[in-house]
C-alpha positions, 0 to 999 in steps of 0.5 A, a space after each residue: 267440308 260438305 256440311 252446307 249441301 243438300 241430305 241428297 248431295 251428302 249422300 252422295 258424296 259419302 257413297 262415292 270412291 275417293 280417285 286420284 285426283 279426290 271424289 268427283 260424285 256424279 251429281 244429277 241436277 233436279 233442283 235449285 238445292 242440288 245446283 248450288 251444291 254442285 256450283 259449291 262443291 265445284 268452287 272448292 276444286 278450282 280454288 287455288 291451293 292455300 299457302 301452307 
């Protein structure tokens, strides 16, 4: 699901543990790319959860 993201913030992801409550990489903000992975990424972890 992080396909759209910046090569740095997929890596990033990909090195980070899966917690309890799912990953929660640190991301360090440097660019304009970088910004709008994190704004992505945090849009996905407080959209309401889909009707299953």
């Amino acid at each position: 699901m992080i396909s759209p993201c910046s090569r740095y913030t997929q890596a990033l992801f990909k090195q980070t543990s899966t917690g309890a409550f799912g990953k929660s990489p640190p991301i360090e903000v440097t660019s304009e790319e970088i910004l709008h992975d994190a704004q992505l990424l945090i849009a996905l972890r407080v959209a309401p959860p889909t009707s299953r």
